[in-house]
C-alpha positions in Angstrom: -65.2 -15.7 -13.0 -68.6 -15.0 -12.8 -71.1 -14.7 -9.8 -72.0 -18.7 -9.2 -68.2 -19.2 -7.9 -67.4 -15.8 -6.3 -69.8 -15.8 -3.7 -68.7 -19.1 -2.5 -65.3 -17.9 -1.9 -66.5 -14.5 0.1 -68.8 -17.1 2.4 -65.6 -19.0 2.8 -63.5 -16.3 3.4 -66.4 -14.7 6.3 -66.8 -18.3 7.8 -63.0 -17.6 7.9 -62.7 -14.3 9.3 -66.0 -15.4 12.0 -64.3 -18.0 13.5 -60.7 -16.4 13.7 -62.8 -13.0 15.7 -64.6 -16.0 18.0 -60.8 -17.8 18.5 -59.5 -14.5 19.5 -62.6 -13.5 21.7 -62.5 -16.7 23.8 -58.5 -16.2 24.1 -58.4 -13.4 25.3 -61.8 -14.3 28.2 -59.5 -16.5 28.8 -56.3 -14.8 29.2 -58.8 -11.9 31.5 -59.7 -14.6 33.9 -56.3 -16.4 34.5 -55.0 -12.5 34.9 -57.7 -11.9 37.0 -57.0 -15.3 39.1 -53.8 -15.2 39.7 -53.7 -11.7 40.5 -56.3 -12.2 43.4 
């Protein structure tokens, strides 16, 4: 395997690994503000 097709994959895999962090981020704003909501 040389360079052309690895760095592809490790773009791939930090699109990957960007968009799981953002999922989690915006669950767990959200999970804050219904907490937050119903405990007012």
């Amino acid at each position: 395997m040389d360079g052309r097709e690895e760095r592809p994959l490790l773009r791939r895999l930090g699109w990957m690994a960007a968009i799981w962090l953002a999922s989690v981020t915006v669950l767990g704003c959200v999970a804050w503000v219904i907490r937050f909501w119903l405990g007012s």
